[in-house]
VOPAGU-2260 file (C-alpha; in pm, 1 decimal, decimal comma):
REM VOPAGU-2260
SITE   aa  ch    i         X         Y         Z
SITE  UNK   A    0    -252,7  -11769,1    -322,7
SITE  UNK   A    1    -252,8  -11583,4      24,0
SITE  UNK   A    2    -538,6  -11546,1     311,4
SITE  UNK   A    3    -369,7  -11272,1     497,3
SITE  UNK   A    4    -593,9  -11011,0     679,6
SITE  UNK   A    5    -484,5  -10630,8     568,1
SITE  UNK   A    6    -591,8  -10327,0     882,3
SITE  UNK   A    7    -669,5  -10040,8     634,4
SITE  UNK   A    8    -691,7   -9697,1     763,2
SITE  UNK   A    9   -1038,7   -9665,3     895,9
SITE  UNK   A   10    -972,0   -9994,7    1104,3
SITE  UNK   A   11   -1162,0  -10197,5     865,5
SITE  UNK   A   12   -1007,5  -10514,9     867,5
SITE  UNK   A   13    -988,8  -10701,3     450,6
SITE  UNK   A   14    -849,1  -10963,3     323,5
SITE  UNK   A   15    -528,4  -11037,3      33,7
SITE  UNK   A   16    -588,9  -11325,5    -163,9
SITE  UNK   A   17    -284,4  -11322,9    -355,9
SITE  UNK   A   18      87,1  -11150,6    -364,6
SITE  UNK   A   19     324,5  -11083,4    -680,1
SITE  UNK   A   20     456,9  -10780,7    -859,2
SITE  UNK   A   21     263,9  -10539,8   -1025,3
SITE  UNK   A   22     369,7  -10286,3   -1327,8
SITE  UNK   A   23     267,6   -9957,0   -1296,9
SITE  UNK   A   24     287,5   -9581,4   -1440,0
SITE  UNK   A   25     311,2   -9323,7   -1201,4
SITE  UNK   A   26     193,0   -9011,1   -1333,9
SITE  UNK   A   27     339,0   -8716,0   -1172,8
SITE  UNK   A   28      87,4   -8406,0   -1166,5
SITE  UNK   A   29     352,8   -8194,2   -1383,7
SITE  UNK   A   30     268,3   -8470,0   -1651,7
SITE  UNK   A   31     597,0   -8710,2   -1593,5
SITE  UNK   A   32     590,1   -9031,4   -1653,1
SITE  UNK   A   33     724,1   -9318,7   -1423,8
SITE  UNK   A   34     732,0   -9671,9   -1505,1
SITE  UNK   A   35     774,4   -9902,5   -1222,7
SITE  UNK   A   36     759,1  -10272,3   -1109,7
SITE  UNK   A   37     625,7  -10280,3    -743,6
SITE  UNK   A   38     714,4  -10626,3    -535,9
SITE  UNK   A   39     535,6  -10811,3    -272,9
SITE  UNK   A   40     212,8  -10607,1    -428,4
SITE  UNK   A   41    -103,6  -10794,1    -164,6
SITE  UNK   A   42    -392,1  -10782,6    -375,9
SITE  UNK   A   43    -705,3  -10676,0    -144,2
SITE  UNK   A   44   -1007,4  -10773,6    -378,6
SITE  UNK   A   45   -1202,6  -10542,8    -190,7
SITE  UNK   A   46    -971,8  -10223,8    -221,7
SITE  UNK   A   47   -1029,6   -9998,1    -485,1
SITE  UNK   A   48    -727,9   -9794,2    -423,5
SITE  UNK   A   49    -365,5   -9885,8    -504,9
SITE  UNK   A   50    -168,2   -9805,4    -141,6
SITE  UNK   A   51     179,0   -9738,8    -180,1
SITE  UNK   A   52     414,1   -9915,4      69,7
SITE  UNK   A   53     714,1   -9569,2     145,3
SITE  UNK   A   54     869,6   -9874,5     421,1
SITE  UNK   A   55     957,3  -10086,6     126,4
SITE  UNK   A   56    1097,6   -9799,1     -41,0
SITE  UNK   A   57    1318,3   -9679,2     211,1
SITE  UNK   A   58    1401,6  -10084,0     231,3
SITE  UNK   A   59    1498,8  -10092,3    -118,0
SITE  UNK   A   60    1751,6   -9799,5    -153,6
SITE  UNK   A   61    1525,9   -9447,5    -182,8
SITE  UNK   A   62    1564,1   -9178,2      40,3
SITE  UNK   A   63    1300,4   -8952,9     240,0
SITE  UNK   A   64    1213,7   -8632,4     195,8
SITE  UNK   A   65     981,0   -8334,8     112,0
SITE  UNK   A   66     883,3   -8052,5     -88,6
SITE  UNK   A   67     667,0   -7852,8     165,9
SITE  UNK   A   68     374,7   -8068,7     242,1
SITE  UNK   A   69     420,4   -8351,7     -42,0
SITE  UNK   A   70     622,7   -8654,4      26,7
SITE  UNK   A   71     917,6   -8718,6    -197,6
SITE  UNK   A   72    1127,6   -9082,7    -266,0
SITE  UNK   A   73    1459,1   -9086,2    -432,5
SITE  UNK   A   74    1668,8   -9262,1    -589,5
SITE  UNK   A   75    2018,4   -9183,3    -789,6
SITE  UNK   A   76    1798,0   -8970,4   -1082,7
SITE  UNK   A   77    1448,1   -9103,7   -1016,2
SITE  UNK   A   78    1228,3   -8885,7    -798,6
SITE  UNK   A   79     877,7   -8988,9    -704,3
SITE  UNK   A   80     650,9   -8713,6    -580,6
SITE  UNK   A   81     351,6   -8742,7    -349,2
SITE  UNK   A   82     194,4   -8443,6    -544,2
SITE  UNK   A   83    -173,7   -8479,6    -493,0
SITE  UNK   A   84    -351,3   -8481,7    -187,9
SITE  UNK   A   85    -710,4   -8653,6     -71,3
SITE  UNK   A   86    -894,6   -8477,5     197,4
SITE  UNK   A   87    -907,4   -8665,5     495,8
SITE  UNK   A   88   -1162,0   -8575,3     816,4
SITE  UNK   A   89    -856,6   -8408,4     966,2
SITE  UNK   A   90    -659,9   -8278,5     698,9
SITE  UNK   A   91    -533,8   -8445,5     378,3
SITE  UNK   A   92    -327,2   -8730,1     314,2
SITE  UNK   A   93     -17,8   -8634,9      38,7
SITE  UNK   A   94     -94,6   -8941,1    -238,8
SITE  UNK   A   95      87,5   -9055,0    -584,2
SITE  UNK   A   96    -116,6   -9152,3    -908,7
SITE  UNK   A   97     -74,1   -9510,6   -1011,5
SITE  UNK   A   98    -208,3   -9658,0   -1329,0
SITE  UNK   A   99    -154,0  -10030,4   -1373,3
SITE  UNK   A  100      33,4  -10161,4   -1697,3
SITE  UNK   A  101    -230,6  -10439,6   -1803,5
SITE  UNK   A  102    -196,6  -10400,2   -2179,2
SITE  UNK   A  103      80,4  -10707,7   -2171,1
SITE  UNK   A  104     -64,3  -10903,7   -1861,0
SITE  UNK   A  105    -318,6  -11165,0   -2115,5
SITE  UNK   A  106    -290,0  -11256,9   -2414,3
SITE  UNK   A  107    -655,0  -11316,1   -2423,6
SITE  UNK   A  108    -730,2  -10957,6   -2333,8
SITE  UNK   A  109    -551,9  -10822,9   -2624,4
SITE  UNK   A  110    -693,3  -11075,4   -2880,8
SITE  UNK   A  111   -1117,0  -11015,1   -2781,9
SITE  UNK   A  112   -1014,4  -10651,1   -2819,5
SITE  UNK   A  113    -946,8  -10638,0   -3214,5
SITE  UNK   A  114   -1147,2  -10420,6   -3342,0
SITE  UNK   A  115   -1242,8  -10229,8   -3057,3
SITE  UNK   A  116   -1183,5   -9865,0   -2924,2
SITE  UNK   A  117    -828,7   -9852,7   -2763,1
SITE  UNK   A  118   -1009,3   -9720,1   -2412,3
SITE  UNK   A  119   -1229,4  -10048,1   -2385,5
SITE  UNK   A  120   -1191,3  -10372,3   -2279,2
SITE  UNK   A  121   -1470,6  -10648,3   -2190,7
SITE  UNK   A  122   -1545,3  -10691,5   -1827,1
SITE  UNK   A  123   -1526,2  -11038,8   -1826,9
SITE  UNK   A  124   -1137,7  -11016,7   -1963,5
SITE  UNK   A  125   -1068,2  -10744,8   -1700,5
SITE  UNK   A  126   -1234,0  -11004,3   -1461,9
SITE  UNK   A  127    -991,1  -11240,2   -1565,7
SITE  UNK   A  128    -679,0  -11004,7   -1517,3
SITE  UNK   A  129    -779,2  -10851,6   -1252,7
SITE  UNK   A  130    -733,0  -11220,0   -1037,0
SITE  UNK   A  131   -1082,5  -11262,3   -1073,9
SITE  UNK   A  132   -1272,5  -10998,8    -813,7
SITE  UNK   A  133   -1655,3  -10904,9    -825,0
SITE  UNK   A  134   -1791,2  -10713,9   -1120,2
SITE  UNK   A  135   -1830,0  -10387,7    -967,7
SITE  UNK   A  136   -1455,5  -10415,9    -839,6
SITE  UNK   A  137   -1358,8  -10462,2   -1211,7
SITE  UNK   A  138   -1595,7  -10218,1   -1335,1
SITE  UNK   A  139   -1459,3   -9952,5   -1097,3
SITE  UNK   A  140   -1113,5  -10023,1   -1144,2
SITE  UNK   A  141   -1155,3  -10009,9   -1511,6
SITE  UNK   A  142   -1298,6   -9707,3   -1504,1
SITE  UNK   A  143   -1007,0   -9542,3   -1262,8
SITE  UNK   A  144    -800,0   -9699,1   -1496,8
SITE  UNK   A  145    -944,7   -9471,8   -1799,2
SITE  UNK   A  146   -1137,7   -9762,7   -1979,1
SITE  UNK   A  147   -1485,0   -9803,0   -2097,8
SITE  UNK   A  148   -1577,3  -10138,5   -1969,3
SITE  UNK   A  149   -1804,0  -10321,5   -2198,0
SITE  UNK   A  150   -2015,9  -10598,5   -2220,1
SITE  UNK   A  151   -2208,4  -10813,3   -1973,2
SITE  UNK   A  152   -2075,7  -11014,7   -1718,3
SITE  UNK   A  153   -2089,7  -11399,4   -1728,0
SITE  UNK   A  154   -2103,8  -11707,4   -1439,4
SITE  UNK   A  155   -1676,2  -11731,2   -1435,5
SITE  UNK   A  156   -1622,3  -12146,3   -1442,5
SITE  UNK   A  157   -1276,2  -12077,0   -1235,6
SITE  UNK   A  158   -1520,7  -11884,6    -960,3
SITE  UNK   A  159   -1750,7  -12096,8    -962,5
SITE  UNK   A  160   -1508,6  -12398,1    -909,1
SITE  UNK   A  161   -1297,6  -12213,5    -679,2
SITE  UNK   A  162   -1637,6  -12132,9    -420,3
SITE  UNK   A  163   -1804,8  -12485,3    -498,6
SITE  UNK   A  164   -1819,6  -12711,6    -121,2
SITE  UNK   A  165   -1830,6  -13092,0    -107,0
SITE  UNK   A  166   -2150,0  -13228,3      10,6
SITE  UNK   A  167   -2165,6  -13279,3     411,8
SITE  UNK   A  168   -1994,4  -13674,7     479,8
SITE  UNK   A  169   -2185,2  -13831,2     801,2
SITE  UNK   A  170   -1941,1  -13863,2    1030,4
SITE  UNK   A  171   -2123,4  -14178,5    1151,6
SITE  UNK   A  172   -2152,2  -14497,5     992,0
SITE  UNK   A  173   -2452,2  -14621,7     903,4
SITE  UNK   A  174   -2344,4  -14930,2     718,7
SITE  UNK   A  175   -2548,3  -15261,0     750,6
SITE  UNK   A  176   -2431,1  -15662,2     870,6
């Protein structure tokens, strides 16, 4: 666990709560398929985007460059290609699809599933794998991660524990003689 405050682009100012690695796909727009394992992944509870660190690539061996206005990372054979682009106020900012691997992160996820649609999963797993962030953070995320997310959410016992405070102690002492 981490309490480290993250400046996102608008200036907002949000918190990680953990760090670790995190498996992903990259899927290029010409339908490729990358798998990779990012490290020293912060994980914003807040953010609903996945933000892609190009310093830590450089820092771990790829090279810089472009193909007209989209970004491109290599490496020996791999090439990852910034090939779609969100509009920004002044422009647009050159960004990479992501999908996180979660099929193999719980065990528990995969055994409440049997039976079920391949493209669902119950919120209250995804809750779970997701580290445990708000509902509509794991709704969302499920969604942008191409599930239907079923189900209704219950009180989480870890939460709860985890944002339970100890009675106020008097800090005088009132004992009798």
């Amino acid at each position: 666990m981490i309490s480290e405050e993250i400046t996102v682009g608008n200036g907002n100012v949000m918190l990680a709560k953990k760090m670790g690695k995190l498996r992903c796909e990259i899927l290029q727009k010409n339908g490729e398929k990358l798998i990779v394992t990012l490290q020293d992944v912060k994980y914003v509870p807040d953010l609903w985007v996945n933000l892609f660190s190009i310093g830590k690539a450089l820092k771990n061996g790829f090279n810089l460059g472009n193909d007209g206005e989209r970004i491109k990372l290599m490496k020996g054979s791999v090439i990852i290609l910034f090939d779609r682009f969100v509009t920004s106020k002044n422009g647009s900012v050159p960004v990479i699809k992501m999908k996180p691997l979660l099929n193999a992160v719980s065990a528990t996820s995969v055994e409440s599933r049997k039976g079920k649609s391949k493209n669902t999963i119950e919120i209250n797993d995804l809750h779970q794998i997701l580290g445990h962030c708000g509902e509509a953070s794991a709704r969302l995320t499920g969604k942008a991660l191409g599930y239907e997310v079923i189900g209704t959410f219950d009180t989480c016992e870890a939460c709860s524990i985890g944002k339970a405070r100890q009675k106020n102690v008097n800090k005088d002492w009132k004992g009798g003689s």
